[in-house]
C-alpha positions in Angstrom: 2.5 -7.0 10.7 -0.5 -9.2 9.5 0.7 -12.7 8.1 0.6 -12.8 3.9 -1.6 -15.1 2.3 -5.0 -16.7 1.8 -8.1 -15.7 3.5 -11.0 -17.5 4.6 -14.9 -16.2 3.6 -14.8 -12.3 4.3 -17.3 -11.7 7.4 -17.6 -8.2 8.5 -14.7 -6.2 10.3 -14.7 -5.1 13.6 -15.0 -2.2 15.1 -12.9 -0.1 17.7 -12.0 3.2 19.1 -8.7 4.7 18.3 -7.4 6.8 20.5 -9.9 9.5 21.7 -10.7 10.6 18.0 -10.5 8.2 15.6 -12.1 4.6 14.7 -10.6 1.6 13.7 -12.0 -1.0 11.3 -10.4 -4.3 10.8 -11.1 -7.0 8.6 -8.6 -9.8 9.7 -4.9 -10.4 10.0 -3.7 -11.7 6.4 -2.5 -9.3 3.5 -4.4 -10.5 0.8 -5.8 -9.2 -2.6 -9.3 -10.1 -1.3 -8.8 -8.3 1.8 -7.7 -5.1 0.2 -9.9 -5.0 -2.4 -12.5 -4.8 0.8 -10.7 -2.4 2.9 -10.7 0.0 -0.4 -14.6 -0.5 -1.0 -15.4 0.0 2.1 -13.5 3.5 2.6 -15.1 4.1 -0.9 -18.4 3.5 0.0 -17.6 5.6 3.6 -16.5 8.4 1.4 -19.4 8.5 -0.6 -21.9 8.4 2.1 -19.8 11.4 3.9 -20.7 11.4 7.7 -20.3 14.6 9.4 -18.3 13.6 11.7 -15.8 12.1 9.0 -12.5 13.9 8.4 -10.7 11.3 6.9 -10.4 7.7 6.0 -6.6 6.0 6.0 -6.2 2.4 4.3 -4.3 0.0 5.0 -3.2 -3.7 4.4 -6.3 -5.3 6.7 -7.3 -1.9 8.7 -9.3 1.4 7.9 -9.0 4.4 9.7 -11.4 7.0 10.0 -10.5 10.1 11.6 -13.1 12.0 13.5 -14.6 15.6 13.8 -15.3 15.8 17.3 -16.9 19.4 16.7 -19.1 17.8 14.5 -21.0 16.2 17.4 -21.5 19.1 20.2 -22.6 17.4 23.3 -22.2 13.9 22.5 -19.6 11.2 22.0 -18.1 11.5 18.3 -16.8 7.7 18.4 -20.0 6.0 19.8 -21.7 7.6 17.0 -19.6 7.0 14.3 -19.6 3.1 15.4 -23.6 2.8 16.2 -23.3 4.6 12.2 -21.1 2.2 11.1 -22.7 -0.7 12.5 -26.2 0.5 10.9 -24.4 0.7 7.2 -24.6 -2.0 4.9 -21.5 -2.2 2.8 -20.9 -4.8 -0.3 -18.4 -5.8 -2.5 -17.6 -2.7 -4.8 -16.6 -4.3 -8.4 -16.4 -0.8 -9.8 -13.4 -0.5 -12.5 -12.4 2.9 -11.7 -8.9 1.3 -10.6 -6.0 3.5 -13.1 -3.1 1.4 -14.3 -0.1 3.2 -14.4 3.5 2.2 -15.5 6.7 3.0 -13.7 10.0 2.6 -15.7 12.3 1.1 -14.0 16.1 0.8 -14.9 17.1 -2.6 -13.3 20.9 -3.2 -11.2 24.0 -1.8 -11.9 23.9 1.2 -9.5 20.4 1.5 -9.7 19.8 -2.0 -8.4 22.7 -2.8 -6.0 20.7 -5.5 -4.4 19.4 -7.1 -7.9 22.3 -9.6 -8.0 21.5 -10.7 -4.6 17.9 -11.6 -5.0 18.7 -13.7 -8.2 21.0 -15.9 -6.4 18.4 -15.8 -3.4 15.2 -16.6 -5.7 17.8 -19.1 -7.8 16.8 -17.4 -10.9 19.4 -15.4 -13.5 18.8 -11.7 -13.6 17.0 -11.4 -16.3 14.5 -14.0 -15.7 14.1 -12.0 -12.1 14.0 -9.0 -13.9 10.9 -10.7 -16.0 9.1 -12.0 -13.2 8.8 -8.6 -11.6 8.0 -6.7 -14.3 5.2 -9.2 -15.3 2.8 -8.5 -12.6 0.4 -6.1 -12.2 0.6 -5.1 -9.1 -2.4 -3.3 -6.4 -1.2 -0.3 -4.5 -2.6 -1.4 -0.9 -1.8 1.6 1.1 0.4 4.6 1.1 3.0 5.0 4.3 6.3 4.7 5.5 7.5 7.8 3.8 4.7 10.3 1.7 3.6 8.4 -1.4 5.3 5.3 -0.4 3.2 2.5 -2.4 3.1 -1.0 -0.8 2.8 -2.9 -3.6 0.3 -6.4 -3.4 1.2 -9.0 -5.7 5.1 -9.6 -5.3 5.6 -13.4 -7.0 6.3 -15.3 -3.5 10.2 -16.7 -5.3 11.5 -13.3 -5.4 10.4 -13.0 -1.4 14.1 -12.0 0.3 14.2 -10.7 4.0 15.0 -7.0 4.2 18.5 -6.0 5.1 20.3 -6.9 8.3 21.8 -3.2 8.6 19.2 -0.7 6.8 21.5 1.8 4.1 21.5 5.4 5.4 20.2 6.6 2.5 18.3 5.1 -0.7 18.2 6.8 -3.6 14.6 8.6 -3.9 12.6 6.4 -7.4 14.5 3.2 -5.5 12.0 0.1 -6.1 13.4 -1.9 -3.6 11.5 -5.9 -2.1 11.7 -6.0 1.5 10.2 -9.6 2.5 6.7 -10.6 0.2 6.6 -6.5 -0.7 7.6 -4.4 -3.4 7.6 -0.8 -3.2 9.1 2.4 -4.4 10.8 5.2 -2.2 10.0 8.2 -3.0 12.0 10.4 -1.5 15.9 9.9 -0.4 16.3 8.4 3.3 17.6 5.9 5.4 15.7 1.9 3.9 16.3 -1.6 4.4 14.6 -2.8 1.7 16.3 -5.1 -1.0 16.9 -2.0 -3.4 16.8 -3.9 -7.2 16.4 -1.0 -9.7 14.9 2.9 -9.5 13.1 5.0 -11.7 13.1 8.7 -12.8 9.6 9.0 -12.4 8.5 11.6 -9.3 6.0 9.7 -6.7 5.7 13.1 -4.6 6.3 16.2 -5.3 4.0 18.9 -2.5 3.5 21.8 -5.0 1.4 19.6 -7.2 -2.4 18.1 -6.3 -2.5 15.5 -5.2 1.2 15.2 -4.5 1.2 11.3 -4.4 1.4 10.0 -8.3 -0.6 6.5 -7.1 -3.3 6.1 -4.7 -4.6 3.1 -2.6 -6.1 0.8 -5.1 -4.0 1.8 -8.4 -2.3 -0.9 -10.7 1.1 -0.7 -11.1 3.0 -2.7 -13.7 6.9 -2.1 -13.7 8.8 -1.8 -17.5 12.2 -2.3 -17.9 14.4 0.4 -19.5 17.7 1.5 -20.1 19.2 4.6 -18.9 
């Protein structure tokens, strides 16, 4: 996984075949808010312009994937010309404010939160003031994965940073918002985590009958709120 941190100036990513139908961009090897934000303009600005040999682009912390129609070029090699189209594109920095904020409540420890304790001794903060520190953020959806709808959240406050678990639960609770090293996230569904599992909520993140099934999307704020069940 790339390192967490700081970037230097942005310079533009580089471009590579993935597997025999798909292209890979990549824009360095540090999760950063900066480098994100440029990933999720650029796939923006892909989207927009809609090759037709584009099926689909895939975010993620420091990489965009775009996934190829090879029928869309009869007779010729799909990847060499979605790269000599890429590398003929000028893409700049989108400042468009179409980003939604949405809140997740969240009901912090007890059974909800078995790890909660843990990271307040870890971070050497009391619960509360960890339960304050998390919730005060507002937080940028980087990419979807693990598990359908599963946000990695950017933004985590580096004290409350606490290595996953050494033996990863069989099953987390689905709603679980969990930190697994400088990451927050949410489950969605039930399954087998190792993530530092510190409160859940009752909200659905993915549910297949509805469109789209995934309730946030690459490039959403998320700010957590503390409730009581």
């Amino acid at each position: 996984m790339p390192a967490i941190g700081r970037t230097a100036a942005p310079q533009w990513p580089s471009i590579e075949p993935l597997g025999k139908d798909a292209v890979l961009l990549r824009f360095g090897n540090v999760i950063a808010p900066e480098v994100s934000a440029r990933v999720l303009a650029t796939a923006r600005q892909i989207d927009a312009r809609r090759p037709a040999w584009l099926i689909d682009s895939v975010p993620a912390y420091t990489t965009l994937m775009l996934v190829l129609d090879l029928s869309a070029c009869p007779g010729r090699d799909a990847q060499a010309d979605a790269i000599a189209w890429l590398q003929g594109q000028a893409f700049v920095p989108d400042n468009a404010n179409a980003a939604r904020e949405v809140e997740i409540a969240v009901s912090y420890g007890g059974s909800d939160g078995p790890d909660l304790a843990d990271v307040a001794r870890h971070a050497g903060l009391d619960i509360q003031d960890l339960i304050a520190r998390h919730s005060s953020v507002r937080y940028t959806v980087a990419m979807l994965g693990f598990a359908p709808g599963f946000p990695y959240l950017i933004g985590l406050d580096p004290a409350l940073a606490m290595p996953r678990l050494d033996t990863p639960r069989t099953r987390v609770d689905a709603g679980s918002v969990g930190i697994g090293g400088a990451q927050t996230g949410i489950y969605p569904q039930a399954g087998p985590g190792g993530w530092r599992i510190i409160g859940r909520t009752r909200q659905v993140l993915f549910d297949a009958s509805r469109n789209p099934p995934a309730q946030l999307a690459p490039g959403d704020h998320v700010r957590f709120v503390s409730v009581v069940d």
